[in-house]
N, C-alpha and C positions, 0 to 999 in steps of 0.2 A: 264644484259639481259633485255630487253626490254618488256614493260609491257604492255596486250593490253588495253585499256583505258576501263572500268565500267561503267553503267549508273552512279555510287555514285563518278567516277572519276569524268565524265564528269562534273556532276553537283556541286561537288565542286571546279572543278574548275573555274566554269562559275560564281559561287558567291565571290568566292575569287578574281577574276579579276574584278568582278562591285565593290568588295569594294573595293578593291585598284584606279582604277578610278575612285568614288566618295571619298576616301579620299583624293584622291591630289587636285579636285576640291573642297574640301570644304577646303583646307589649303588653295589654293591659295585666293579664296574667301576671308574668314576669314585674311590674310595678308592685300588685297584691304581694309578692314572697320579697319584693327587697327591702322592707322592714324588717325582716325576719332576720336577715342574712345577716350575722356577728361578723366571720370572718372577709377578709378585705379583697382575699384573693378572688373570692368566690363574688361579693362583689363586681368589683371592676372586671369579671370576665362576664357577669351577667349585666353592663352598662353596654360592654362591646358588641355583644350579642343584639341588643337594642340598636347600637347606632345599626349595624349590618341589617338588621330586619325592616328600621325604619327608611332605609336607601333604598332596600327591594320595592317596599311596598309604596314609595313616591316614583318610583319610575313605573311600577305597574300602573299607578292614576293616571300617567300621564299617557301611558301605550296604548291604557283604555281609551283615551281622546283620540289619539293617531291612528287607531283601529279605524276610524270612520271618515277616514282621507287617506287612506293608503292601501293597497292591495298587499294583504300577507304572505310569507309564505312558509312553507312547511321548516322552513331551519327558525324563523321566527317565534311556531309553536315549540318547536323543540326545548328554544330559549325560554319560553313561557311557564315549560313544564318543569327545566331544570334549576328555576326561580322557585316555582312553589315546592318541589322537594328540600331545594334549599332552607327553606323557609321555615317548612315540617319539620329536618334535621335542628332547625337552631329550637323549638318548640319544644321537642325531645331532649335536647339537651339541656334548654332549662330546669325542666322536670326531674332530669338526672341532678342538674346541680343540688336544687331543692331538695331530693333527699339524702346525698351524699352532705350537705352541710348539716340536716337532721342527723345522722348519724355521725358522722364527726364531731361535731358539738355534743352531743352525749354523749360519746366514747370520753371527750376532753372531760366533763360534768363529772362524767364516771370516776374518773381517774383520779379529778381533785378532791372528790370525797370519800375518795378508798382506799384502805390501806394497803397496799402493794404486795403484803409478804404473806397477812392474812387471811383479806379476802373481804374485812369485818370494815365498816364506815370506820375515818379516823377520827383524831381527836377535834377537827373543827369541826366537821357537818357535824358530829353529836352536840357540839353546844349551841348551832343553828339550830338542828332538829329536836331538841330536848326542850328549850325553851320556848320552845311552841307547841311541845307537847304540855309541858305544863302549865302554861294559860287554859288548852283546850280543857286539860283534866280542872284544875281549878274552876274556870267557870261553870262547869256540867256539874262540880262536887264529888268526883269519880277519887277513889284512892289510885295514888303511884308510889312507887320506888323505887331506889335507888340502890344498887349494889355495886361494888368495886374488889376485886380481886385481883391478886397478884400470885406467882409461882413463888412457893415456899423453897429457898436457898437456892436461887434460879442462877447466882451468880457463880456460885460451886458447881454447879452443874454444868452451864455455859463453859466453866474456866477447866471442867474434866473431859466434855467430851467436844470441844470445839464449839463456834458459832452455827455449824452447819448443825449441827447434832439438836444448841438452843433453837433455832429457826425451825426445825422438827416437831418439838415438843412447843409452839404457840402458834401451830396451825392447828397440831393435834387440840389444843385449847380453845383454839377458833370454833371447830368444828365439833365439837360437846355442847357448847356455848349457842350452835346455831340447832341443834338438835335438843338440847333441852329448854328453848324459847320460843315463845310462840311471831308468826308473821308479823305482828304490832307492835311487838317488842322491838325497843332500840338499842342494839348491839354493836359497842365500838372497843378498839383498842385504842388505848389512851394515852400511852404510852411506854417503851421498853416491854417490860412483861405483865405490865399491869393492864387490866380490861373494867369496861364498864356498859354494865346493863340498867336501861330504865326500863322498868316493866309496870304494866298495867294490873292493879289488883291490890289487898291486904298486905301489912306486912308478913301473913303468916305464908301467905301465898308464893311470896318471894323468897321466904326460908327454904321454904321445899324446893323451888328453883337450885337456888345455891345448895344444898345440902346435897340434890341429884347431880350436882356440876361437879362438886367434890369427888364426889363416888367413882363418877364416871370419869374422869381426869385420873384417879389412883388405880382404875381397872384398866383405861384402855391405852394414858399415855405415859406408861410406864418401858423406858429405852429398856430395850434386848438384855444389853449388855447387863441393867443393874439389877434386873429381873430374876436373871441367873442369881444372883448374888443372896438375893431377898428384897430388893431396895425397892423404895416407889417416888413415886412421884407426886406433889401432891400441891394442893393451892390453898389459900387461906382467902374469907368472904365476908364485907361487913356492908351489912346492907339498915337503911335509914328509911322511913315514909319521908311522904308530904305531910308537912303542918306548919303550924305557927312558926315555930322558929327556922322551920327550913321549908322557907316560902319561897327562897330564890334557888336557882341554879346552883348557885356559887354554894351556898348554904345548905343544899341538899346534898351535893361533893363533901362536904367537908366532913358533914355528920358520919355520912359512910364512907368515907376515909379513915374518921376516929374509931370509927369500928373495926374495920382491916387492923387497924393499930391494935386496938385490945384482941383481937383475933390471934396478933403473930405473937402475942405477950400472952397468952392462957398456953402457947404450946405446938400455935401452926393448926395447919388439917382443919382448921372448923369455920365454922358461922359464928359470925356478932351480929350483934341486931341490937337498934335501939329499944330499949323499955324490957328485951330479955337478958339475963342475967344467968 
């Protein structure tokens, strides 16, 4: 026999049918980001989350049925209602997971491809990021180059004033480095004391870089103590273009490598560059 509907009908069933339709949109939702999702933890809490929504939202189908042979009552709504908040909460807390895994996963990204002490991309993302800058340059026909620097008797220095003192003096490096280069520029330490800039532009272009990197390294990161004395501090810069023979990565390193070399052999403090003498 047919039942007339309740105000405690009505209104449970008007919450039992918002949670059933916010629980399939929060599965669907939640199915859209679990591609996304690297980490496992965050996973399997976002599957749990699913079975728990998809229990609510089959026993709400089925209350919706029983709504219409049974007379309700007010602790029934109550239940109705403290289903759909529940429901709301785990939706919400998707949404939390979803950007706490955005942001942890970057922080991780961050962290693998930065160097710790300076601040500057380390030596892998620069040969990730480098060799696809130099495709891009190469197919456009855009000039690049390449420089590499190291701190001139960086070893004497480290062995006089401590590692704390060295760790001082190639942040201070860092931070010349990220003040005399432009945003597009890619700036990493490459290792120990040695750094490497690929910049966009002439060779002559990237002289004046290093020549202002010199400058600014014997002005600003020169230690207290040696200052007093007379003493400075100072880096040596060998910088290579793109061309024919230094078509690869590898080959571009190398060129401005050999240049650092005749750099530290003319006398330290300066730039080499290919093709100037």
């Amino acid at each position: 026999m047919a039942i007339t509907l309740s105000l405690q009908n009505i209104l449970e069933l008007t919450f039992n049918a918002l949670t059933a339709a916010t629980g399939i949109v929060v599965i669907i939702l939640g199915l859209r980001i679990t591609s996304q999702l690297t980490l496992s933890t965050h996973r399997r809490a976002l599957w749990i989350s699913f079975g728990a929504v998809a229990l609510i939202v089959a026993s709400n189908l089925a209350t919706v049925w029983a709504n219409f042979s049974r007379i309700s009552t007010f602790k029934d709504v109550g239940g109705a209602v403290a289903e759909m908040v529940a429901v709301c909460s785990v939706g919400w807390a998707v949404r939390l997971l979803n950007r706490a895994e955005k942001e942890e996963v970057s922080s991780l990204r961050r962290e693998a491809n930065m160097d710790e002490l300076t601040g500057l991309a380390n030596r892998e993302f620069f040969h990730r990021a480098a060799k696809r800058r130099m495709e891009l340059y190469e197919r456009n026909g855009l000039p690049l180059t390449c420089a590499i620097l190291d701190v001139d008797d960086f070893k004497f220095y480290n062995d006089t004033y401590g590692h704390e003192g060295g760790d001082t003096v190639l942040r201070c490096l860092a931070g010349v480095l990220g003040e005399c280069t432009r945003a597009d520029d890619l700036v990493a330490r490459y290792g120990g004391d040695e750094f490497v800039m690929l910049l966009g532009g002439s060779l002559e272009d990237a002289i004046k870089v290093a020549e202002r990197v010199c400058g600014k390294v014997e002005f600003e990161c020169v230690p207290r103590e040696e200052a007093t004395l007379g003493g400075s501090l100072t880096v040596s810069v060998g910088v290579a273009s793109l061309g024919e023979d230094t078509a690869t990565l590898q080959g571009l390193i190398r060129a401005a490598d050999e240049e650092l070399y005749r750099a530290k052999s003319a006398g330290k403090n300066r730039v080499a560059a290919s093709g100037r003498r």
